[in-house]
C-alpha positions as CSV (number, residue, x, y, z in Angstrom):
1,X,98.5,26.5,-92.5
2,X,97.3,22.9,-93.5
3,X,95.0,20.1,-93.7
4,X,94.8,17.4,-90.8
5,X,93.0,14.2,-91.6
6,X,93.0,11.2,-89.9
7,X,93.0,8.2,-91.9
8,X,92.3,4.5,-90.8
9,X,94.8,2.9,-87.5
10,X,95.6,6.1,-86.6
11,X,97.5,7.5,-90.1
12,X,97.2,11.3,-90.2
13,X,97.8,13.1,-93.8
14,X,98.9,17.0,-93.1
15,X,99.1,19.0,-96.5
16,X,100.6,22.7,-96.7
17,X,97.4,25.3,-98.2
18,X,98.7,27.0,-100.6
19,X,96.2,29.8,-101.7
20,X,95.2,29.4,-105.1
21,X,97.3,26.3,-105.7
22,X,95.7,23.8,-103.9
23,X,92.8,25.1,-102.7
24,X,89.5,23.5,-104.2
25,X,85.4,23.4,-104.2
26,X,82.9,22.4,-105.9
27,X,81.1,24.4,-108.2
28,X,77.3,25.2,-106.7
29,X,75.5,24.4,-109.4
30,X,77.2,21.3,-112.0
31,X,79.5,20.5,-109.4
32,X,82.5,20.1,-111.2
33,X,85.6,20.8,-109.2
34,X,87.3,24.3,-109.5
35,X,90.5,26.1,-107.5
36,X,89.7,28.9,-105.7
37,X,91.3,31.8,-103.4
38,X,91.0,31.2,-99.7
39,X,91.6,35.5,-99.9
40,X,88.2,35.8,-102.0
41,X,86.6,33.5,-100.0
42,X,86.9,35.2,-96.7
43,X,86.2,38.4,-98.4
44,X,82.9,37.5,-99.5
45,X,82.1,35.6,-95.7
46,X,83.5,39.5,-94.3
47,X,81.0,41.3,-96.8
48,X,78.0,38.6,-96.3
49,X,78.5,38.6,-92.3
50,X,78.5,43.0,-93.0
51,X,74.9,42.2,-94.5
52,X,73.2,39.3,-93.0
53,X,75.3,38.9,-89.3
54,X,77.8,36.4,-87.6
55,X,75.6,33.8,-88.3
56,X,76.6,33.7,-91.7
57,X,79.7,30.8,-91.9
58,X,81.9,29.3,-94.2
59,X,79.3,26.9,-95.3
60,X,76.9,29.2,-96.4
61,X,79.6,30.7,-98.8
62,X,78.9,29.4,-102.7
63,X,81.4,29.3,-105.7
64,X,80.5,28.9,-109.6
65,X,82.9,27.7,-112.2
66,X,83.0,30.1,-115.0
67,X,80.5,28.5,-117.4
68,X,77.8,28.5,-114.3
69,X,78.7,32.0,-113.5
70,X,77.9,33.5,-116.5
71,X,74.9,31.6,-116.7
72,X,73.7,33.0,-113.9
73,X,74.3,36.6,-114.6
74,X,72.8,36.0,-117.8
75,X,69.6,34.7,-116.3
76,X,69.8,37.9,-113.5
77,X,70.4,40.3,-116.2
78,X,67.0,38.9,-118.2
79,X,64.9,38.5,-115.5
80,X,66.0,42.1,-114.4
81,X,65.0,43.4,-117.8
82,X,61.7,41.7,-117.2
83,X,61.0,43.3,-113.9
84,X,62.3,46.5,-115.6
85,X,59.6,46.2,-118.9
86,X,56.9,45.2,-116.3
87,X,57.8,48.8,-114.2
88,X,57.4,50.5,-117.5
89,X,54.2,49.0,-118.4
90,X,52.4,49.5,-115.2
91,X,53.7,53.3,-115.0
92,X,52.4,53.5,-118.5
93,X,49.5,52.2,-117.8
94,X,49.2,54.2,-114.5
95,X,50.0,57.6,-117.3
96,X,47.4,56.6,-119.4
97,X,44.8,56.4,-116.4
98,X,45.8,59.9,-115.1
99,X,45.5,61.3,-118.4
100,X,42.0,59.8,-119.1
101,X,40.6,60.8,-115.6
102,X,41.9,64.1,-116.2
103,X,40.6,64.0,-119.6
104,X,36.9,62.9,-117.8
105,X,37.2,65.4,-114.9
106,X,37.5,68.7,-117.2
């Protein structure tokens, strides 16, 4: 497999892929450059197109360098815990009126 573009009067440059060699994106969030695995990516595009359909394409597909990636699953992981500590207040708080109305009724 490679790369065909064509440059100005008609000069074509063809380069070899070579997975995880020369094989590059930008990072979805700082954009710095980063290599990535042409193997992953279509993974991912197979498991997003298993979720959301066929009309899910290769553009739709984000990478993260490392730095951004953890991040984000830092941010995901807090505001997890949030929705977690909000669940637990209103089920205590939900307890507390069942107990009080039971409390009332007898």
């Amino acid at each position: 497999m490679f790369v065909k573009e064509e440059l100005v009067n008609g000069v074509a440059v063809a380069i070899e892929i070579k997975d995880g060699e020369n094989t590059y994106t930008h990072c979805g969030d700082c954009g710095c450059e980063i290599l990535i695995s042409l193997e992953k990516v279509l993974d991912t595009l197979h498991a997003a197109r298993a979720v959301a359909g066929d009309e899910i394409s290769l553009d739709d597909i984000g990478a993260f360098c490392e730095d951004c990636s953890i991040k984000r699953l830092s941010a995901l992981k807090k505001s997890k815990l949030v929705i977690r500590k909000h669940r637990t207040e209103r089920l205590d708080r939900a307890v507390h009126r069942a107990k009080s109305v039971r409390r009332n009724s007898q």
